[in-house]
SENU-808204 format. One line per 4 residues: for each residue x, y, z of C-alpha. Coordinates in steps of 0.05 Angstrom, whole numbers. Layout:
X:Y:Z  ...
END
This chain:
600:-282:296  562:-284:364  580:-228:417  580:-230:491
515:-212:529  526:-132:546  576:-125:488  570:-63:436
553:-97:373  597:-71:326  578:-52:255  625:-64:199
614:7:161  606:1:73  663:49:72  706:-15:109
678:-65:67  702:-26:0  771:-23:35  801:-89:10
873:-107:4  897:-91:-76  905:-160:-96  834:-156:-83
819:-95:-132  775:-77:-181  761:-135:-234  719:-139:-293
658:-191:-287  614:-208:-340  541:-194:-328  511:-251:-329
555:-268:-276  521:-227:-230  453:-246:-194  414:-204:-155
418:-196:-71  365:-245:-51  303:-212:-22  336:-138:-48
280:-89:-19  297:-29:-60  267:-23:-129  296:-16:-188
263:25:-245  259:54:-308  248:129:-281  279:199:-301
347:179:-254  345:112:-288  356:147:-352  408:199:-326
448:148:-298  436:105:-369  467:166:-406  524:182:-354
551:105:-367  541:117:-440  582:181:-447  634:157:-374
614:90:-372  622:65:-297  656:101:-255  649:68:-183
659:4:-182  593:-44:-154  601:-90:-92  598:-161:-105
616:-219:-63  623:-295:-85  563:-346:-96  564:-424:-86
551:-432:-172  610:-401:-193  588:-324:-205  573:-270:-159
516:-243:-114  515:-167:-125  528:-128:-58  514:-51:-74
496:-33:-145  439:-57:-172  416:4:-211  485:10:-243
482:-64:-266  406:-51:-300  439:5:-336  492:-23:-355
447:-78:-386  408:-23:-424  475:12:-456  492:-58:-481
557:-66:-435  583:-143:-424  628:-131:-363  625:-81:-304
674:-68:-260  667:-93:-185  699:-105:-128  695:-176:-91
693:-185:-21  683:-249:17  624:-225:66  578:-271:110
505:-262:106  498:-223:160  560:-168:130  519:-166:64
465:-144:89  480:-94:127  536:-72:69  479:-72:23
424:-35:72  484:18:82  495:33:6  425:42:-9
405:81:43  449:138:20  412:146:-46  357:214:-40
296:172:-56  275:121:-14  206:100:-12  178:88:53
168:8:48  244:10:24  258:37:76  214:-1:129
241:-79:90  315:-55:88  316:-35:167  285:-94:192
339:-146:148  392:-97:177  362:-99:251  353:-180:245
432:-199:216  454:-143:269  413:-188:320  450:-246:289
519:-213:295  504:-194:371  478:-244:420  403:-269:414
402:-303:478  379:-243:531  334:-246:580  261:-223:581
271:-164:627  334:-148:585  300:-157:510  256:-83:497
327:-51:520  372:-85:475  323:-79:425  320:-5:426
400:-1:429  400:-41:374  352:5:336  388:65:348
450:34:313  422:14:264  400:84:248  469:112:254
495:146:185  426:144:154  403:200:207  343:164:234
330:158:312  326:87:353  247:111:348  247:127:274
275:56:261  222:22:294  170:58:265  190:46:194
204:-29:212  124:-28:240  109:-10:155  126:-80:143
69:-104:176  20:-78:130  -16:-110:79  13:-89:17
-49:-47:-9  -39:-3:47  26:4:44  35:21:-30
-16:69:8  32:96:41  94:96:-17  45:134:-53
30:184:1  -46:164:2  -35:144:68  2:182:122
68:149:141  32:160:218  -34:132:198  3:68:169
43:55:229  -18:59:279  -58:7:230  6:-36:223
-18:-55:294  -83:-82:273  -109:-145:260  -103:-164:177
-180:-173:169  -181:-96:197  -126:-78:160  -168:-102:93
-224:-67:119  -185:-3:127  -160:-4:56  -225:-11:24
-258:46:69  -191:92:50  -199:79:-26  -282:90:-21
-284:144:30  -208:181:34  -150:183:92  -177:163:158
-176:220:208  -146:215:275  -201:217:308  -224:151:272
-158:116:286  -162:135:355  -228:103:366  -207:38:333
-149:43:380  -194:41:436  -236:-26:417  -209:-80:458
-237:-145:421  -216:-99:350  -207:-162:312  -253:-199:324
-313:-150:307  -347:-146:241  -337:-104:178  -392:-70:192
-386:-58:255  -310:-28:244  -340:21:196  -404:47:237
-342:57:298  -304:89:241  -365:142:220  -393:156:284
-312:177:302  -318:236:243  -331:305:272  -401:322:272
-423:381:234  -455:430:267  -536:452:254  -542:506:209
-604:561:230  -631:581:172  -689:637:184  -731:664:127
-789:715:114  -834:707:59  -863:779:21  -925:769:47
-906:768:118  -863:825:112  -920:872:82  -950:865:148
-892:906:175  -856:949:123  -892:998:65  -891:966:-6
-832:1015:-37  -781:989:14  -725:956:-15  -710:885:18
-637:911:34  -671:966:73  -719:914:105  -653:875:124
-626:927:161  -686:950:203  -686:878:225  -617:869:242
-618:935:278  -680:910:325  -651:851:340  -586:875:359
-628:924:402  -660:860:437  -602:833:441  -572:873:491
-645:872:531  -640:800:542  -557:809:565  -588:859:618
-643:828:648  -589:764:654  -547:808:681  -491:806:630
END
């Protein structure tokens, strides 16, 4: 449903959602009843938690209900609770218990971004894929048609609401949402903590050719620096230069080590100055003693 131009969009919270009248209570649905939330960005696995929450329904079986909402075949399109419907699957169950709730498009996906953002783990392309489908139906639910001078504004607002209850700022939103447009070798990059969540937002800017680039010089050579990223930053025709020439602007950004002085005296040319039974650490300090003493000769004829 469209709101007025200047309206608060309002967000229908999971906790209102789950509030349904009792006629409308918890049922028992087979299942294979039960497809999955089309494009669902969170992953479901077969991890330590997978198997704690497998042996809690085994020993408790379920005990909150999943979120389900009608389909146009006769079953159900789960809502919130995909995890507990894999386990279930594993313990052998036939039916789970759910709640069903006639939701539009645009109220299941923000009822199912909601749910899953309270879980602990979140990888950060979870989190990047579920913001944006929650910023674009909560564009749907508000009013698409604003002005040009209007659009950056809105579209912060509506970034900062969208954050609301997962603690994430308008700018934190936006940041994740930039994840999404990296090729997905950098970003499982990033999931994997390979890249810096920073580093991935800055290349999420560049051109996919670079971005490809990028991802082969990170797996040969390591993280990029800043340094390097800032100097790519600064190219102005970035994507349409060559591989090589992204990677010479990429090692000529890398600190530059400084020269190491390396002074040696061979035996023969300290005989000249020492007597034979002098032990090199005595040697050493005779030296270092002189040239601390002309040291200070050259600070006073500079006038230090």
């Amino acid at each position: 449903m469209a709101s007025r131009v200047g309206e608060k969009i309002k967000l229908t919270s999971i906790d209102e959602l789950l509030c349904v009248p009792e006629t409308n209570g918890t049922i028992e649905i087979e299942l294979g009843l039960i497809s999955a939330f089309e494009n669902h960005p969170f992953r479901v696995v077969d991890d330590e938690k997978m198997e704690e929450l497998v042996e809690s329904i085994r020993q408790q079986g379920i005990l909150s209900p999943v979120l389900v909402r009608p389909d146009d075949e006769g079953g159900y399109e789960m809502i919130s609770g995909h995890r507990r419907l894999h386990a279930a699957t594993i313990v052998g169950l036939k039916k789970i218990p759910a709640i069903v709730k006639e939701l539009t498009d645009d109220e299941a996906i923000i009822a199912m971004v909601n749910a899953n953002l309270q879980r602990e783990e979140i990888l950060p392309s979870e989190r990047g894929f579920s913001l944006k489908m929650k910023m674009d139906a909560m564009r749907h639910q508000g009013s698409c048609r604003h002005d040009v001078a209007k659009l950056s504004v809105v579209e912060r607002k509506t970034a900062t609401i969208v954050g609301e209850g997962s603690g994430l700022t308008g700018r934190s939103v936006q940041r994740y949402i930039r994840l999404t447009e990296l090729i997905p070798e950098l970003l499982d990059m990033v999931d994997t903590k390979r890249l810096s969540l920073v580093n991935g937002v800055d290349i999420s800017y560049f051109d996919k050719d670079v971005q490809k680039w990028l991802y082969e010089y990170i797996k040969d050579n390591g993280n990029l620096k800043p340094e390097q990223i800032a100097a790519l930053k600064e190219q102005r025709n970035l994507e349409n230069m060559t591989q090589y020439t992204v990677i010479a602007i990429l090692n000529d950004a890398l600190p530059k080590k400084s020269a190491v002085k390396k002074v040696s005296f061979s035996e023969k040319k300290l005989s000249k100055y020492f007597p034979a039974d002098y032990p090199a650490s005595k040697c050493e300090r005779i030296i270092t003693e002189l040239l601390e003493k002309w040291k200070l000769e050259q600070e006073a004829q500079d006038g230090i």
